[in-house]
C-alpha positions as CSV (number, residue, x, y, z in Angstrom):
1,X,0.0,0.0,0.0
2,X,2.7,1.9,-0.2
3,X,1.9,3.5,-3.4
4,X,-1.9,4.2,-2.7
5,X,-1.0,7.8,-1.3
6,X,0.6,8.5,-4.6
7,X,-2.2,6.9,-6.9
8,X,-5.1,8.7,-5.2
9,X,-4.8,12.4,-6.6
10,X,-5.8,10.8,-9.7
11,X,-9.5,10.5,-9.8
12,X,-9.7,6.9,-11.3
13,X,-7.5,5.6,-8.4
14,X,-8.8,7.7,-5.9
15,X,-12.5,6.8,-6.3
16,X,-11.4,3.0,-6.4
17,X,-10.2,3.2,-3.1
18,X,-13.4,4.7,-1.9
19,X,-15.6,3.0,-3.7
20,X,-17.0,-0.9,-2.1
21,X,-14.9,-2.4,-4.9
22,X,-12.3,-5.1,-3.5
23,X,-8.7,-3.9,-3.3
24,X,-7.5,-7.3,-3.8
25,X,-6.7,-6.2,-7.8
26,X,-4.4,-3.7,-7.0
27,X,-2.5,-5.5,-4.3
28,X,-1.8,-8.6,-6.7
29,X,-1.2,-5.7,-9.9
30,X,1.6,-3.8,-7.3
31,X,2.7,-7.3,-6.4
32,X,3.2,-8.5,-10.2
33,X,5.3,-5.1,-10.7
34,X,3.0,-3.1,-12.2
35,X,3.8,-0.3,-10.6
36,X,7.6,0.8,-9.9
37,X,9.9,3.8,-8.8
38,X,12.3,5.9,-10.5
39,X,15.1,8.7,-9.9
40,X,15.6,11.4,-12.8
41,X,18.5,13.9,-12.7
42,X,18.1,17.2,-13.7
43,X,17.9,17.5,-17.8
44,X,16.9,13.8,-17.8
45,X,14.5,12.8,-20.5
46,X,11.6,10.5,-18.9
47,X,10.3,10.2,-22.8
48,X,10.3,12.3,-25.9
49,X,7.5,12.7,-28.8
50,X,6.7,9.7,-31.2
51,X,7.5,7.4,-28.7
52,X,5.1,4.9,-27.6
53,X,4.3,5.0,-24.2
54,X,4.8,2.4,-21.5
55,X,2.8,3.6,-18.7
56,X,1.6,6.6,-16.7
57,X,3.8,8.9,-14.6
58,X,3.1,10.4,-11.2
59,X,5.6,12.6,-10.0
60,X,6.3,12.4,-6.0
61,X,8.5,15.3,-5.7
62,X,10.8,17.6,-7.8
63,X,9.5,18.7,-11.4
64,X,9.2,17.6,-15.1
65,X,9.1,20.1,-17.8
66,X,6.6,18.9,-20.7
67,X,6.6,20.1,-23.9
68,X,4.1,19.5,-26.4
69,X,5.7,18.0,-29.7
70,X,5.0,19.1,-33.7
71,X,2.9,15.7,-34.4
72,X,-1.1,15.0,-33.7
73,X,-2.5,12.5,-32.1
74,X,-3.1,9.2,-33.6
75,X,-5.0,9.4,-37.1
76,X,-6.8,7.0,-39.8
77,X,-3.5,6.4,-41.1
78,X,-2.3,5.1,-37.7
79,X,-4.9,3.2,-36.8
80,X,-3.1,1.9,-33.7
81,X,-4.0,4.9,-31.8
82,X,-7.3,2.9,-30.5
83,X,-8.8,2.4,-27.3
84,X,-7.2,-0.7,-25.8
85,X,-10.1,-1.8,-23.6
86,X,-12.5,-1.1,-26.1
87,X,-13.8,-2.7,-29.4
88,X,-14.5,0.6,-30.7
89,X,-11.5,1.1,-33.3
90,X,-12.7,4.9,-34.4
91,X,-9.2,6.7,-34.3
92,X,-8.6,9.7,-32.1
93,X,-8.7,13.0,-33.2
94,X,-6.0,15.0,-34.4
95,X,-4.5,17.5,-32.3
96,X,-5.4,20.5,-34.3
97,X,-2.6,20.4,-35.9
98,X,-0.8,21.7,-32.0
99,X,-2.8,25.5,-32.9
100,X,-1.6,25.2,-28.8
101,X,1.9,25.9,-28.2
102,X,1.8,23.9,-24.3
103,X,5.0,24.4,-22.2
104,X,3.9,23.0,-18.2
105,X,5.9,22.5,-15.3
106,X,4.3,19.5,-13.8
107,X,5.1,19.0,-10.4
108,X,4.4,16.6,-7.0
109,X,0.9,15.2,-7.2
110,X,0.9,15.8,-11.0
111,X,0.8,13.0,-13.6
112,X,1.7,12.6,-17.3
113,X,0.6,10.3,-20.1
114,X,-2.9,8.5,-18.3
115,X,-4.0,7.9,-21.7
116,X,-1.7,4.2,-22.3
117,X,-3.9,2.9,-19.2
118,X,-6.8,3.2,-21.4
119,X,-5.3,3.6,-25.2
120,X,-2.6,2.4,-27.3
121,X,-0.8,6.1,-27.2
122,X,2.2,7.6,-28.5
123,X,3.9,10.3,-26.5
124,X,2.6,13.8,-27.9
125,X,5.5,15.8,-26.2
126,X,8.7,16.0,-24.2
127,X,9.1,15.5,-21.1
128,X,12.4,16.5,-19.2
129,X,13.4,16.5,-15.6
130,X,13.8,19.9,-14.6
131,X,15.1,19.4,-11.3
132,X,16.6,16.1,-9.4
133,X,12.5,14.0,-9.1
134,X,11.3,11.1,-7.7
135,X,8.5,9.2,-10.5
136,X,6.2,6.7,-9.7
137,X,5.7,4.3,-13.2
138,X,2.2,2.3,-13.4
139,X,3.0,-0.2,-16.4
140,X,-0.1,0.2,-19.1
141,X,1.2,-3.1,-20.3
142,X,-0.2,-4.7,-16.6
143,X,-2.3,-2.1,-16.0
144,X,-4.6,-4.2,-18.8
145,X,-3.4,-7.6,-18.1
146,X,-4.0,-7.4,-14.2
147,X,-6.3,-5.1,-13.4
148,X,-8.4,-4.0,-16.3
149,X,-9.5,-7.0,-16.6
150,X,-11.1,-8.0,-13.3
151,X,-12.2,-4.6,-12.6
152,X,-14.7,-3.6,-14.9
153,X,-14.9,0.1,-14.1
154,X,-11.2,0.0,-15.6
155,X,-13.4,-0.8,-18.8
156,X,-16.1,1.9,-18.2
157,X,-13.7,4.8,-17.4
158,X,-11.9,4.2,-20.8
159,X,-14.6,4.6,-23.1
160,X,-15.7,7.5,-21.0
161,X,-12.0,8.7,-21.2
162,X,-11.8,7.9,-25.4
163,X,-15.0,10.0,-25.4
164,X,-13.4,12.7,-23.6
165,X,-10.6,12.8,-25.9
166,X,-13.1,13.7,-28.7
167,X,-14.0,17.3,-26.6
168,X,-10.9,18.5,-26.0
169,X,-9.3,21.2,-28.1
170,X,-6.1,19.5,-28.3
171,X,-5.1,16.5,-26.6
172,X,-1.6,15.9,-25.4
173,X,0.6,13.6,-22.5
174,X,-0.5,16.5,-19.7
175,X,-4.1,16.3,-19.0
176,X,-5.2,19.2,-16.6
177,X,-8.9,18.9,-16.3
178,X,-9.5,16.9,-13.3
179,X,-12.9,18.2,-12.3
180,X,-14.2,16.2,-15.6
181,X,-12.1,13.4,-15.0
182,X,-13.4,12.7,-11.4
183,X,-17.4,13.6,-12.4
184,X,-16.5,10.6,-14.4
185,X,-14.5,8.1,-11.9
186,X,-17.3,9.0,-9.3
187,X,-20.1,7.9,-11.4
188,X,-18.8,4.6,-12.6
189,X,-17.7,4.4,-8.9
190,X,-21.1,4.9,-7.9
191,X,-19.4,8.0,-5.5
192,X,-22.1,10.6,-6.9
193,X,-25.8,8.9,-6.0
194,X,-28.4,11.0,-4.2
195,X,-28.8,10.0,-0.7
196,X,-31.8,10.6,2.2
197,X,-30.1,12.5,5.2
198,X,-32.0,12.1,8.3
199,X,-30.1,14.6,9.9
200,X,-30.6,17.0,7.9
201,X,-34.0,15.6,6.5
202,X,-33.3,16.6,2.6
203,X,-31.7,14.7,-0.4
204,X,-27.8,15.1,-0.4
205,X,-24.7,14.1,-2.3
206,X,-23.4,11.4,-1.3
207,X,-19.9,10.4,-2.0
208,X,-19.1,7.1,-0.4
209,X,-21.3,4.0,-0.1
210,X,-25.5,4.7,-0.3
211,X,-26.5,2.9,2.9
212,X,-30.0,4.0,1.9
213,X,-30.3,1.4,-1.2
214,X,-31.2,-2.0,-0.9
215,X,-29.9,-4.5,-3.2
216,X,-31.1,-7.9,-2.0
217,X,-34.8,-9.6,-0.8
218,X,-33.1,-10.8,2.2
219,X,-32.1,-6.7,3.3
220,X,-36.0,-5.8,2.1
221,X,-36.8,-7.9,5.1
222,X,-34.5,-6.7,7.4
223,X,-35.8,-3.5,6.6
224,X,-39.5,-4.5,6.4
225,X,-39.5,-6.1,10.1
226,X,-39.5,-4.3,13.3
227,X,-35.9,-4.8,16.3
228,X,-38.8,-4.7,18.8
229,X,-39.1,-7.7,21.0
230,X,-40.7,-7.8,24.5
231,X,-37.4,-9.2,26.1
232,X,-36.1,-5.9,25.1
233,X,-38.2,-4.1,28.5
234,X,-35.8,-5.5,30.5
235,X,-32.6,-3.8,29.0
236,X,-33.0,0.0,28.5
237,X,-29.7,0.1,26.0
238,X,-31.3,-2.4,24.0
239,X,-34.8,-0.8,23.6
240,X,-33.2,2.8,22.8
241,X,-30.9,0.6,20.1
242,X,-34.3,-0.9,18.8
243,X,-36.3,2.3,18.4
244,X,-33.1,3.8,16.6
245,X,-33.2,0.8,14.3
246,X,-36.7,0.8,13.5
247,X,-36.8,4.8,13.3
248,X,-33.6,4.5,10.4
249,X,-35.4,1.7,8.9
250,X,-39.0,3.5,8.4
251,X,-36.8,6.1,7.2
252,X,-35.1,4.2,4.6
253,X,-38.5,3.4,3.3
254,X,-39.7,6.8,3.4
255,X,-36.6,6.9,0.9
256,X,-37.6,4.2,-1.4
257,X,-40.5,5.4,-1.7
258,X,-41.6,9.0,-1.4
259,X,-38.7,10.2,-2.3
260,X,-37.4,8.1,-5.0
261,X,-40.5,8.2,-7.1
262,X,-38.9,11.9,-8.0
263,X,-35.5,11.0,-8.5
264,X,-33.8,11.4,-12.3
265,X,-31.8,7.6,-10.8
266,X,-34.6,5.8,-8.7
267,X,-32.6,3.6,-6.8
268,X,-32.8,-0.2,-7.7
269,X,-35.0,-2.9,-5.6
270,X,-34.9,-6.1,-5.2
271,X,-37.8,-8.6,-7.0
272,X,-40.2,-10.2,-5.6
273,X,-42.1,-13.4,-6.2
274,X,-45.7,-13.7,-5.7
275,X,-45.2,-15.5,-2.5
276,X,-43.0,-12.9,-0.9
């Protein structure tokens, strides 16, 4: 886990480890070497433009000055440039011809070239250690054999992430738009559903797990029958613990019901038989 502090600025890894979603991935992808440490020098090239790229770079400390290069992004005539976890093989979009000169100074908690987790990509730029740095490498390569492929939000955020490609005025290895980035990791994270607050007895946003959903007939029935037994007059804790219970539990189906019936994303129930 020693790497999760530097993963979690980025909002793919950063809603993984909030989300429900079982860690157990990532440990066996850091244990397989997919992710691994380097040292640059100052004026030390990390890659250069045309190259294809072999993973994504976070920096830990010290600073990489990137350069955007004089080619586009992949093209019909290099049809390679295609979304690796995706069968959709519509090539990316040129770079407007680079009508942006970009020149960045990307420092600690700052990544480069995310795209070759989720597409074949050839480096668009430079980039060159300006000062002594410490990188952290995640290997595309295992990214896809490891952990794409058991976690299938790895799958959902790169066609969301090929999409985005499409909006941007010019694409390049520095991607500084992390506000569309995490709308996106939340969602397929399930970070972003509406939630019931007691508390404050109005729909919020809630960012980690929605306690307020039931997914199974078995927690329908937890929810449906009442903590209250009489054995329960004898112990005071236990009664207060009861009425608590009971209280959240009407309230969740005040939620399911009343409240749901206006949401834009109902929240999903359970089926029923005829018996049940």
């Amino acid at each position: 886990e020693v790497f999760f502090p530097v993963l979690k600025v980025h909002p793919f890894f950063g809603s993984y480890f909030l989300s429900q979603e079982s860690q157990s991935p990532m440990h066996k992808f850091v244990d397989d070497g997919g992710i691994e440490e380097t040292s640059l020098g100052a004026d030390d090239t990390l890659f250069t433009e045309g190259q294809l790229s072999e993973g994504m770079y976070f920096i830990v400390n010290g600073a990489v000055k990137y350069s955007l290069g004089q080619k586009a992004a992949p093209t019909e005539e290099n049809p390679e440039g295609t979304c690796s976890l995706s069968t959709n093989s519509t090539p990316l979009p040129h770079a407007h011809e680079n009508s942006l000169c970009l020149e960045v100074s990307v420092e600690a908690k700052q990544w480069l070239s995310e795209a070759s987790l989720w597409l074949i990509w050839w480096h668009l730029g430079n980039a060159v250690a300006k000062t002594s740095c410490k990188i952290v490498k995640v290997q595309a390569e295992n990214f896809r054999s490891v952990l794409a492929e058991v976690l299938p939000q790895a799958s959902f955020y790169a066609h969301r992430f090929r999409h985005y490609t499409t909006t941007v005025h010019t694409m390049s290895d520095y991607v500084d738009d992390g506000g569309v980035l995490l709308e996106i990791a939340e969602d397929i994270f399930n970070l972003n559903h509406a939630a019931f607050s007691i508390v404050q007895c109005r729909p919020i946003q809630n960012r980690f797990h929605n306690e307020w959903e039931r997914y199974s007939v078995s927690e329908w029935r937890r929810v449906w029958r009442s903590a209250w037994s009489e054995a329960l007059l004898h112990n005071r804790s236990a009664l207060i613990a009861a009425m608590m219970t009971d209280m959240k539990r009407d309230a969740v189906l005040v939620y399911q019901t009343l409240f749901a019936m206006n949401m834009k994303r109902p929240p999903s129930s359970a089926s029923f038989t005829e018996e049940e």
